[in-house]
N, C-alpha and C positions, 0 to 999 in steps of 0.2 A: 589160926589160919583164916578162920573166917573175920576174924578181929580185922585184922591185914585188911580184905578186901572191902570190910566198911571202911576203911581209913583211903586206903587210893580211890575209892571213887569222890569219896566227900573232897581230896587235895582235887582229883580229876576237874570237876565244879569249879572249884575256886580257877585253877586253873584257865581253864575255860575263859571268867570272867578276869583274871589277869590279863588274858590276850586282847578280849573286848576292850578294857580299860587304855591298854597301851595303843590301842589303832585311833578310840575315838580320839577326834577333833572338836577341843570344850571350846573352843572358837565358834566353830559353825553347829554346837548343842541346837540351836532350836531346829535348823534343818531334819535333824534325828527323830525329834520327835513329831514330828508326822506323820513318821511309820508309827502302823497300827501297832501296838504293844504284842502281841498274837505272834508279830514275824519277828523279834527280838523272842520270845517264849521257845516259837517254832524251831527256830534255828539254833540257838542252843541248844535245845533239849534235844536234838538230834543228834547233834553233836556229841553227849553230854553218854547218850545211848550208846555209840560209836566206842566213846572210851570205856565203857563201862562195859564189853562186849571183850573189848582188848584183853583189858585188865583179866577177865575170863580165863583167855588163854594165852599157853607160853607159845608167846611170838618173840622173834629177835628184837634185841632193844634198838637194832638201828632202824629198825620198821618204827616204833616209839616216837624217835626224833623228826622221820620223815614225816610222820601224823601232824607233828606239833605245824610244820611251817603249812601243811596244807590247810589245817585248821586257820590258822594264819589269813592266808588265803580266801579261806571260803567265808571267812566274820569280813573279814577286811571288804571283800569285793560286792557281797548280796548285802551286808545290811549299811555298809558305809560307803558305799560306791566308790574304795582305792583302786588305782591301778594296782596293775598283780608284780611290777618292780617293788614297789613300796609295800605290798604285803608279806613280800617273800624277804623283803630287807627286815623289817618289824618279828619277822616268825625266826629268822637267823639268829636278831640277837636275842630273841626271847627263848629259845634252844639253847645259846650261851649261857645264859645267867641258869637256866635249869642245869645244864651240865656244872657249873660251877659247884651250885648248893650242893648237886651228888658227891661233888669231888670232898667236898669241906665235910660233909658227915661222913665219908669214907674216913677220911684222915681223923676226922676227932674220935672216932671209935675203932682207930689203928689199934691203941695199946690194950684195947680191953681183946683183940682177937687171939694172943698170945698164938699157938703155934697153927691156929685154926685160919681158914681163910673169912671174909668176912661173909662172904654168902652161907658157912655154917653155923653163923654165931643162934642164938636162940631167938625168938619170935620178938619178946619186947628190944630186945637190939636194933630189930630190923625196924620197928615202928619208931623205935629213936632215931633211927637214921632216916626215916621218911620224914618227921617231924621237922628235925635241923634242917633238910634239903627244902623242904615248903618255908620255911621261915626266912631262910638264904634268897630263895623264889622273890618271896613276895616284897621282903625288904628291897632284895635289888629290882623290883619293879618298879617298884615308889618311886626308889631313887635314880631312875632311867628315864620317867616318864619326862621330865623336864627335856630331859637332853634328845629324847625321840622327837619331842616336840619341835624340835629344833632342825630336824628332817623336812625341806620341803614335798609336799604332796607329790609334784612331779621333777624328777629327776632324769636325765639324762642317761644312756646306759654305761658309759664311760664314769658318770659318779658313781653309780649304784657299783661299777664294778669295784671302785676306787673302796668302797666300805666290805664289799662282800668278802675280797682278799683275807685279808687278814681274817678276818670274821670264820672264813670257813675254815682256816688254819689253826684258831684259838678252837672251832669245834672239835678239827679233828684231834689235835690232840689231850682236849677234856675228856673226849670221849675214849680214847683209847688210855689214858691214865686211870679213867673209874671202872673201866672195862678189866682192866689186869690186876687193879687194887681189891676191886671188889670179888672178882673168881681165880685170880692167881697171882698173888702179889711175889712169888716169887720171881718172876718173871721179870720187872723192870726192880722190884726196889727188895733191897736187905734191910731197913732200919727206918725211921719215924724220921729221922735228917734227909734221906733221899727223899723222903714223901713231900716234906715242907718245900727242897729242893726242887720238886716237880710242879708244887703248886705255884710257886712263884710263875716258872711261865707262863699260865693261860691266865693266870691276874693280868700282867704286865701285853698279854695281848691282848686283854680284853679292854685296857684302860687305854692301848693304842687304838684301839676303832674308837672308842667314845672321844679320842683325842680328832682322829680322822673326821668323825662327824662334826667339830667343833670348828677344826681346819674347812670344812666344807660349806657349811654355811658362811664363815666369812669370807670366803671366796665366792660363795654366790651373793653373798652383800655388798661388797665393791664390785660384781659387776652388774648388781642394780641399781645403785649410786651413778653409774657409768652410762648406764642406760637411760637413768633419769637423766644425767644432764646432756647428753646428746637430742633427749627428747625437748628440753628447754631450748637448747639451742635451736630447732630445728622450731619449735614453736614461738623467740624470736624472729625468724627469719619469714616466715611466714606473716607474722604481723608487721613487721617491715616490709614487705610486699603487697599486704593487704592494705595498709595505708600511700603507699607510695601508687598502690590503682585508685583510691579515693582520692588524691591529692589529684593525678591526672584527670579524672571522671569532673573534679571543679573545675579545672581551670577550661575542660570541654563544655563546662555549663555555662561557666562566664562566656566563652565565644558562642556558644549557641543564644546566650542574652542579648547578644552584641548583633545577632545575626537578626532575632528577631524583632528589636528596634530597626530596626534598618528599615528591613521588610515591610513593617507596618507602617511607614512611612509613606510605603511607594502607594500609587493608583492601581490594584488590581481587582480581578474579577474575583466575588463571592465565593465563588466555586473551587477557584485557586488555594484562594483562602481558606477554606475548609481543609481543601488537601494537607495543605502546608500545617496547620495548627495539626491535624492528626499527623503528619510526620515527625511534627517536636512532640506529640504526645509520647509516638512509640519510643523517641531516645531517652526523654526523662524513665520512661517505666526501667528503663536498661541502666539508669546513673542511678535510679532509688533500690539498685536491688544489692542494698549491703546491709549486713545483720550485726546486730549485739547482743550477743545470747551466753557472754559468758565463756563462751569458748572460741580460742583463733580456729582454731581445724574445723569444728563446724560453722563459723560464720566462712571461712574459705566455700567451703564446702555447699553449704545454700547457694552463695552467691554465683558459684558453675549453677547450679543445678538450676537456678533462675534463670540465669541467660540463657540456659540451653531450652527451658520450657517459651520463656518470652521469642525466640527464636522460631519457634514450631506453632503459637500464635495460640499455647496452654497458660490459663490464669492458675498462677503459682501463689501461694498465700503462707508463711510461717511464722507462727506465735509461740516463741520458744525461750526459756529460760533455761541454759543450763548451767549456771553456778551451785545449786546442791547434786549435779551428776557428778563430783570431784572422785570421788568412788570408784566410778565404771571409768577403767583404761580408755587416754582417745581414740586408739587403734580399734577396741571395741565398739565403740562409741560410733566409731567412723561405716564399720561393718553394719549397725543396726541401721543408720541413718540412710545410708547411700544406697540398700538394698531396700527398703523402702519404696524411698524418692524414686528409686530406677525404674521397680516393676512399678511403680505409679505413673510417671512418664513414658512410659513404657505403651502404658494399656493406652494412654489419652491420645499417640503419637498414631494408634492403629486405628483409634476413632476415630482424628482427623483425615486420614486416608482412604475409610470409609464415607464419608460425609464433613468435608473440609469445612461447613457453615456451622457446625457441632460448636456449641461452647464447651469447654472441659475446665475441670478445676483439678491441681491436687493441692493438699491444705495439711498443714503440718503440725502441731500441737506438744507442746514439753513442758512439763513442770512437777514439781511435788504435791503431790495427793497424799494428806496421810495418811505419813511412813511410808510411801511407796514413787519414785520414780515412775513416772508414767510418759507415754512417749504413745501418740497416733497419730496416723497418716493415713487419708481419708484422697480416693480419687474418683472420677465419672466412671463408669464403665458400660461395655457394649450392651446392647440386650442378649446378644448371641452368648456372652460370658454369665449374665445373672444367674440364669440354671443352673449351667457348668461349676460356678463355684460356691452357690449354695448348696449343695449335697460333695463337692469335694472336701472335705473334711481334712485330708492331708495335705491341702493346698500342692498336689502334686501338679508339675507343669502341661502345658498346655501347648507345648512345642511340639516339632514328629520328632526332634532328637532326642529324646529323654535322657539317654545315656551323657550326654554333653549340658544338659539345661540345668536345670531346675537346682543350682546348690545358692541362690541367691535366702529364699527359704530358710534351706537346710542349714545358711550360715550365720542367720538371727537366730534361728530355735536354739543354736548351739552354744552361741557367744550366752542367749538369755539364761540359759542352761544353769550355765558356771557360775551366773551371779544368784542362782537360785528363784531365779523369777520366769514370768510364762508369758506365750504368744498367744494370741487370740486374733481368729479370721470372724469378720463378718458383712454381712450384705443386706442393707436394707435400700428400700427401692431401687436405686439404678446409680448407685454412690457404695464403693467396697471399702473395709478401713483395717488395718492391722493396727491392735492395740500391743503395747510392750510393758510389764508391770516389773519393777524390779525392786526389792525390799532396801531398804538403808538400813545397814547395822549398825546396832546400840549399844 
């Protein structure tokens, strides 16, 4: 007996580390190890407590099962940061494959139970039967772990439902098979043929979710195929658009050259003449504010956000390269950019309302720093703001509506978030700048 209870808690461990194994993502490994080693120790071994507590006492086995997916759960969500859809789908079939192993050493140590049930067979029985069930475990771990992989991170509740179906149908009836095999095999089955008979089912439904899961994924790969070329097309057209404004912005420079031959031609006063040279000043700064950065969406994009500063009488400045950002989504891309430039235009729009003879700058900056995506944007700002946002640490807004403002912020932190990189606020003298660091993977 006590043999026994060394043996489940040693399977419990493994266990344990089965579940770990099937959630992490060896894709994003190095993110993992950042966490202190302490909170991987920590959380297991609590865990580890938990089963070991279980194993103590006789509690129903369907309490057992429910443990497993919480476990699931609680690895999944604190040390890997999954949502708790994907944790609870990952705990499901890790529940399967454990109900399975029971089923199979149930049935391979049918004929040795002769007229006995198997729950009275003798102690080394039962630790055979734990044995084959860990062995079934951990084999079918190995061999799942590909196909998990193949689970994206976020899924939909209509997919998630689409896998769970079947999944909790192949549980329930593993579970009620080992449940009657193992304390009353009279009950469903007279012979070793009905037993085989019974096993075939939850095989045949457990190889239809991994079929499910197989179907799911290439249904989410054509419709990101789908997505890519919509997104092609749409960034076509935009460069067809963005060249068809350069091509007009010429032929306004050729007549603005035509205009000012002319002009300088005539007899006029000094004074005229200054005005008029500052008036083709300010249209050329309007015809030079197009960008090559590598990307249509953000040279689109500078180029509004120029005019609108050239507009408001804000010197706008970007030095940007983004051909190694091919990585970061343009949607994302678009989100870090334009919440930025906004709240930068923003601030310099309230200083010229304050003091309209105020020069303001905002200044844009993107390139690769090794290994890392880097991306700043640097603006004037008030003195009434300096204080305010060197001690606000959370860059929380500075509006009176709070409840409606301030997700400009919240929707860089977030997007930076996902690509595993960080935000930084800072202020020195009367110039504020938000840095954006983002890792490339190797």
């Amino acid at each position: 007996m006590y043999g026994q209870s060394i043996i489940k808690n040693i399977f419990s461990i493994i266990n344990i580390l089965l579940i770990t194994y099937l959630l992490i993502d060896r894709k994003n490994s190095q993110s993992y190890r950042k966490k202190n080693w302490y909170s991987y120790v920590l959380c297991i071994g609590s865990i580890f407590l938990v089963r070991v507590m279980e194993n103590g006492v006789s509690i129903h086995i369907a309490y057992n099962y429910i443990t497993i997916v919480i476990i699931a759960m609680f690895i999944g969500h604190f040390l890997f940061q999954r949502n708790m859809k994907y944790c609870i789908l990952i705990g499901c079939i890790y529940l399967s494959i454990s109900l399975l192993g029971q089923l199979l050493s149930c049935i391979f140590l049918y004929p040795y139970s002769g007229d006995r049930i198997l729950a009275e067979l003798p102690g080394i029985y039962q630790v055979g039967m734990m044995v084959i069930a860990e062995g079934v475990i951990i084999a079918g771990s190995l061999a799942l772990k590909r196909i998990i992989e193949r689970i994206p991170p976020f899924l939909s509740s209509i997919n998630v439902i689409t896998i769970l179906i079947p999944l909790f149908l192949n549980i329930i009836v593993m579970a009620v098979c080992t449940d009657n095999l193992y304390n009353d095999k009279e009950v469903i089955i007279g012979n070793v043929w009905s037993v085989i008979t019974i096993l075939i089912l939850p095989i045949v439904m457990l190889l239809g979710t991994v079929c499910n899961i197989v179907i799911l994924e290439n249904y989410l790969n054509v419709k990101k195929i789908e997505n890519e070329k919509k997104l092609q097309i749409s960034e076509m057209s935009l460069q067809y658009d963005y060249y068809m404004r350069q091509s007009k912005d010429m032929e306004n420079i050729r007549s603005l050259s035509h205009d000012i031959k002319n002009h300088l031609e005539e007899d006029v006063e000094p004074d005229q003449k200054i005005e008029y040279i500052n008036g083709i000043e300010r249209k050329l700064n309007k015809y030079q504010s197009y960008y090559k950065s590598g990307n249509t969406f953000i040279d689109n994009l500078l180029h509004t956000k120029r005019l609108e500063a050239i507009e408001k009488g804000i010197e706008f400045k970007a030095f940007v390269d983004f051909t190694e950002f091919k990585q970061v989504r343009n949607e994302d891309l678009c989100v870090i950019i334009s919440n930025t430039i906004d709240n930068a235009l923003r601030e310099c729009r309230l200083m010229k309302e304050e003091n309209p003879t105020v020069e303001c700058l905002v200044q844009l900056k993107a390139k690769k720093v090794k290994g890392f995506l880097s991306i700043l944007c640097e603006n004037s700002l008030r003195e009434s703001q300096v204080c305010y946002l060197r001690y606000n640490t959370t860059m929380e807004t500075s509006k009176e509506d709070k409840k409606n403002h301030g997700f400009g912020v919240k929707n860089i932190k977030s997007v930076v978030k996902d690509y595993g990189g960080e935000v930084s606020f800072n202020v020195l003298d009367d110039m504020f700048s938000v840095s954006v660091i983002i890792p490339i993977e190797i």
